[in-house]
N, C-alpha and C positions, 0 to 999 in steps of 0.2 A: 468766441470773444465778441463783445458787445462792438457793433461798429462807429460807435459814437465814442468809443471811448479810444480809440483808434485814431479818431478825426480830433480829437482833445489832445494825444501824444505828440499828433505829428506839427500840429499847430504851437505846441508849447517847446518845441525842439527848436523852433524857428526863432525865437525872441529868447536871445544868450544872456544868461544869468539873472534874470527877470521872471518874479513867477506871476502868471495870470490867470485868475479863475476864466475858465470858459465856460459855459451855459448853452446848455444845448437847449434849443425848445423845441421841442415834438409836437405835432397836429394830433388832438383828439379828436376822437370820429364824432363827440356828443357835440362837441363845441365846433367843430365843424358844421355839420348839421343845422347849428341853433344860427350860424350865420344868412342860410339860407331864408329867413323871415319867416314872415306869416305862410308862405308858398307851402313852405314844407307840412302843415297842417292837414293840406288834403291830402297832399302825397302821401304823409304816415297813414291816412285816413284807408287813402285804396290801396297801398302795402297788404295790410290788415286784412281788408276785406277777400282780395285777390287768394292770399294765403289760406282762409280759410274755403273759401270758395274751392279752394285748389284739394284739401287735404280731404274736406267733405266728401266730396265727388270721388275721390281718389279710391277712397276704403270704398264706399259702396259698388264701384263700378270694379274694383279686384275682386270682391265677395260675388256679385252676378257673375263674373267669371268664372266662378267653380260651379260645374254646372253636372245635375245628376246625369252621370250615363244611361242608367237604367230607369228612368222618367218615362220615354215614351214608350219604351218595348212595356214596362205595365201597362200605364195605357191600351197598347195596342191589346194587351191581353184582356185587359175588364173591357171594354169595346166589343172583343171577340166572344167575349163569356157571355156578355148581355149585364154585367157589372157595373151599370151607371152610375149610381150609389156610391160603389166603391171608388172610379174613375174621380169621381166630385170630388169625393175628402181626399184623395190623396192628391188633387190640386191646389186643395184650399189647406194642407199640410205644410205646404211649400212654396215658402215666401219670394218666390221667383217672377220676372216680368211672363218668362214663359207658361208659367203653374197658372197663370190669371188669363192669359190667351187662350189656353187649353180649355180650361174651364169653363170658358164662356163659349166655345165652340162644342163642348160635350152636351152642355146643356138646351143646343139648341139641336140634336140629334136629333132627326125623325123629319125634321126641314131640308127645303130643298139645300143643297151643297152650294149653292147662291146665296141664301142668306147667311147659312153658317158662314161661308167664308167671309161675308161682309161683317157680321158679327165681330170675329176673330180681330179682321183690319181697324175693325174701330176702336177695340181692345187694346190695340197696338200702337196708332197714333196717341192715345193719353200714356200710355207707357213710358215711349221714346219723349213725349212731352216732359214727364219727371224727370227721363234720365238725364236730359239736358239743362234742367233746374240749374241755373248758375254761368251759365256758361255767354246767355247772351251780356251779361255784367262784367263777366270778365272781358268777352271782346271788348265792351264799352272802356273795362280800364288800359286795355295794351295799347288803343287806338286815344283816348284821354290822357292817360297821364304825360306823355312827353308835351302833348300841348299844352299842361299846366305847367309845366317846367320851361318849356318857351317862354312861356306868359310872364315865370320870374324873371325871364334873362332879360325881357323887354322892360321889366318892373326896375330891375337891376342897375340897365343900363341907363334908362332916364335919374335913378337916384346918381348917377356918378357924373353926366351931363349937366344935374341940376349944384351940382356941388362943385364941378369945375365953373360955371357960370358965375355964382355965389363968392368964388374964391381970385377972380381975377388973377393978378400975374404971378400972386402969391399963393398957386396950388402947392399944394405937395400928394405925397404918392398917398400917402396913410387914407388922406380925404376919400379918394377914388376907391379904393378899397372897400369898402363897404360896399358900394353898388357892383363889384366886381365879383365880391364873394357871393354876393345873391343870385349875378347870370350864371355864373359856371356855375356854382351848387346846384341851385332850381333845374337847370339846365340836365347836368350827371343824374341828379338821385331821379326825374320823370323819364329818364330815356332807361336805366335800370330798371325801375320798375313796370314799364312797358314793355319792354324786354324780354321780363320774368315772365309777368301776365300773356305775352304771345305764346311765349312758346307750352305755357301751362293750359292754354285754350287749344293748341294743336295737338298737343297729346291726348286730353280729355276726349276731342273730338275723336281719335282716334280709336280711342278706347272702348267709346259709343257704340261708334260704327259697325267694331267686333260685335258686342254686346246684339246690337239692330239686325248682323248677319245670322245671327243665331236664333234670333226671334221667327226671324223670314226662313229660316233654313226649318225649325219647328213647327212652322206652320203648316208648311209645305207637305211634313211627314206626317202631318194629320190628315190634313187632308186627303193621302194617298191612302190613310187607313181603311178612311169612310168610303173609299171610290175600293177597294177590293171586297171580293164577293164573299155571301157569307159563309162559316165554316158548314 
């Protein structure tokens, strides 16, 4: 049962043989919202951005998660065969951060194990540089947005200051109001979405870091390829 109409029953019980319309008025979230000013502008702004930031990063770094099993044992078998050729295409098959490490480290086969491994590392920093694509933006908004929303509350509170001053001993509540709805709203929807954007930046990062352990764990197994003796 609707609890408003509850609050309507028990109110109209009250007042004997009299009937009174009662009106409920409910808070819309739009109109709510629209109370917060101009503030809320940017904040819809890095909502937005944050979210896709979030969903972007999200698929890609699930998909590098599924990672072939059988990747390095070929490898290690066209290595062993003398199958460079093959080794190459079946890197460049596979659209993986690791398949682009590999590959750059196969290619440098016949060089000292110093430079390949430098090769590989450097392969690896522009890697870990895409996969983090987004992420310093998001810090900027988890660590941004509640300061923008401060910025309404202070926006806010001078507009209600400026309108008790204006209205002398004849304030009433209504006046204030508007400068009130602005602190708490700006105030709510920047620490929300800072929030959001925190903990969508510590996941990500986490998710990296998998991703980075796998990179460094792969390279490693390559390296260990090139350092065993030949068949």
């Amino acid at each position: 049962m609707n609890p408003f109409l509850l609050m309507q029953a028990a109110q109209t019980a009250v007042v004997d043989g009299v009937e009174e319309e009662i009106v409920v008025e409910s808070i819309k979230l739009f109109d709510l919202m629209l109370k917060g000013g101009w503030i809320m502008i940017p904040l819809g702004l890095l909502s937005v951005i944050s979210v896709i930031i979030f969903i972007e990063r999200f698929l890609l770094l699930r998909r590098l998660s599924r990672e072939d099993l059988n990747f390095m044992n070929r490898i290690k078998d066209y290595i062993h065969d003398g199958k460079i050729d093959s080794a190459l295409a079946l890197c460049q098959s596979n659209e993986h951060p690791i398949s682009r490490m590999i590959e750059k480290g196969v290619t440098r086969i016949g060089r000292p194990l110093q430079d390949v491994s430098t090769a590989i590392e450097n392969v690896g920093n522009l890697e870990v540089s895409r996969l983090e694509k987004g992420l310093p933006m998001l810090a900027t908004i988890a660590g941004g947005a509640p300061m923008i929303g401060f910025l309404g509350t202070v926006i806010g509170m001078i507009k209600s200051f400026w309108e008790m001053s204006n209205a002398g001993n004849n304030i009433m509540v209504d006046q204030l109001a508007g400068g009130i709805y602005t602190a708490l709203v700006t105030t709510v929807t920047g620490l929300i979405v800072g929030i959001i954007a925190y903990f969508a930046y510590n996941y990500l990062v986490t998710r990296v870091g998998k991703v980075v352990f796998n990179m460094e764990a792969r390279t490693m197994e390559f390296m260990d390829i090139l350092n065993e003796p030949a068949r």
